[in-house]
C-alpha angles and dihedrals in degrees: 000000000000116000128191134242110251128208120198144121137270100230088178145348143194133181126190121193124187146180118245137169121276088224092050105050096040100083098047090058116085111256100269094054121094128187116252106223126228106188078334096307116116113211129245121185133164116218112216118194135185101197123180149181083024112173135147112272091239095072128070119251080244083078096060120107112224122251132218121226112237093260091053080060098049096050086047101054091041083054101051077045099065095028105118103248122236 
């Protein structure tokens, strides 16, 4: 299988490391994967992106749809919420 490039930006990023239990984390790791041990602490972390304007590099930025902010969600619901109904 052949898969794109992709161009896009990192809006935002956090990352969270933390110590476990050798023990603990071990069994939830397929069979060729061994802990790496800090002062006998493996590490555990969850990545969180906020990518955007992702597209394959192929096509040009024209094709991409725009996007609201959260607060120009927001307005514009607040706004179908108080329209009188037909």
């Amino acid at each position: 299988m052949n898969i794109p490039a992709i161009k896009g930006i990192i809006r935002r990023r956090l990352l969270l490391n933390y110590r476990v239990s050798p023990e603990v984390i071990q069994p939830h790791l397929p069979d060729n994967f061994r802990t790496k041990l800090v002062k006998g602490h493996a590490i555990a972390g969850i990545c969180l992106i906020r990518l955007e304007q992702v597209r394959p590099t192929f096509l040009p930025p024209q094709f991409l749809t725009p996007r609201r902010t959260p607060s120009e969600s927001f307005k514009l619901a607040s706004i179908r919420a108080r329209s009188p109904k037909n």
